[in-house]
C-alpha positions in Angstrom: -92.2 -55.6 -91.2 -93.9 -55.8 -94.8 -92.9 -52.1 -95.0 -89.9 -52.6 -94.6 -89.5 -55.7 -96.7 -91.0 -53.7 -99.6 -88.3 -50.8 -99.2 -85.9 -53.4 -99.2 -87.2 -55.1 -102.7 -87.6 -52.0 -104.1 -84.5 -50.4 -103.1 -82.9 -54.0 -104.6 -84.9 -53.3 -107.6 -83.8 -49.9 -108.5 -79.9 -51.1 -107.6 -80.5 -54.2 -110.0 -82.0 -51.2 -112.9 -78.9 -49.3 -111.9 -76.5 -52.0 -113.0 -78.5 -53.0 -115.9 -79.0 -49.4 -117.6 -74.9 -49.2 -116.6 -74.2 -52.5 -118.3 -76.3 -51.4 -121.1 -74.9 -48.0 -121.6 -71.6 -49.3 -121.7 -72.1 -52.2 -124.2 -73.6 -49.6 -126.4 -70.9 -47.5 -126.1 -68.5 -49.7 -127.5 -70.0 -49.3 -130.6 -69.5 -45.8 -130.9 -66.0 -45.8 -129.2 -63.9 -47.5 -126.3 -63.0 -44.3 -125.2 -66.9 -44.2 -123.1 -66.6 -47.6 -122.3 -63.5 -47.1 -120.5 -64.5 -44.2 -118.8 -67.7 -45.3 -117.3 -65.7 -48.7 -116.0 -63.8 -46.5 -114.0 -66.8 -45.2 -112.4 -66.9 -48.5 -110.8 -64.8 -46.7 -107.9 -67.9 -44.4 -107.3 -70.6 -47.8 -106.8 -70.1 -47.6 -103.0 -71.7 -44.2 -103.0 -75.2 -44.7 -105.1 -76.0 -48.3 -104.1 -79.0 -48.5 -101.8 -78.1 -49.0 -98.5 -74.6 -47.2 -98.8 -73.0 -46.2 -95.7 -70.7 -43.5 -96.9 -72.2 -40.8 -98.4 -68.9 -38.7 -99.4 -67.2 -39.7 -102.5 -63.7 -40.7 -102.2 -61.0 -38.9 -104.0 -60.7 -41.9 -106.5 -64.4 -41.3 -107.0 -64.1 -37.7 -108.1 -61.2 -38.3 -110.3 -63.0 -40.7 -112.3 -66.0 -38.8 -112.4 -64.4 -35.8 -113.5 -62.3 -37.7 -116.5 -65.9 -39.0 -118.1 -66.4 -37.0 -121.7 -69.9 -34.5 -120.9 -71.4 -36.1 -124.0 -70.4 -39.8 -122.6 -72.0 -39.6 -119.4 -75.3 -37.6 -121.2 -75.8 -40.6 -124.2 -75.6 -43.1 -121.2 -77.8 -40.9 -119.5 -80.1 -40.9 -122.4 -79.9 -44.5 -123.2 -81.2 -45.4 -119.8 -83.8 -43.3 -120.0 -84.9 -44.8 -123.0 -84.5 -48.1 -122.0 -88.4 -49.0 -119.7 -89.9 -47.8 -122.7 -88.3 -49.8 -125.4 -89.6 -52.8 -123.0 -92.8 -51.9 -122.7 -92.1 -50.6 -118.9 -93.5 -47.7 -117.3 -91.2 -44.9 -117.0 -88.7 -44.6 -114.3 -89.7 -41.6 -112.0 -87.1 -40.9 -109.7 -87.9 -38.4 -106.7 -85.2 -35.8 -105.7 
């Protein structure tokens, strides 16, 4: 049981990081452009997919589509920014396995 109460906290933890580093990324997006901003919002379609706990594992059409209309260099700063983002608070690293 505490197993699996600690997968659940820290599956909860790394969807609550998820959001943030999303929420993050996008807000400094709109500084360099709304173009980004608008594209990752339309990611939001895809959430069902990479949440913790998600039941479907295939991407829907919708999913694809917005995925495939996010600028490279959009989804790589966002990428980057999120990385960046435990160290700039003084948090360990975010080591993700797989």
């Amino acid at each position: 049981m505490a197993a699996h109460k600690s997968l659940l906290v820290s599956l909860g933890s790394k969807a609550a990081l998820l959001l943030l580093l999303i929420a993050v990324a996008v807000q400094s997006q709109m500084a360099n452009g709304q173009s980004c901003s608008a594209q990752l919002s339309n990611l939001n379609v895809c959430g069902p997919f990479v949440v913790p706990g998600a039941t479907s594992t295939t991407p829907t059409a919708d999913c694809c589509a917005a995925l495939q209309s996010v600028d490279h260099d959009c989804l790589c700063n966002t990428v980057r920014i999120a990385a960046r983002l435990p160290s700039q608070c003084n948090l360990p690293a975010v080591a993700c396995a797989n």
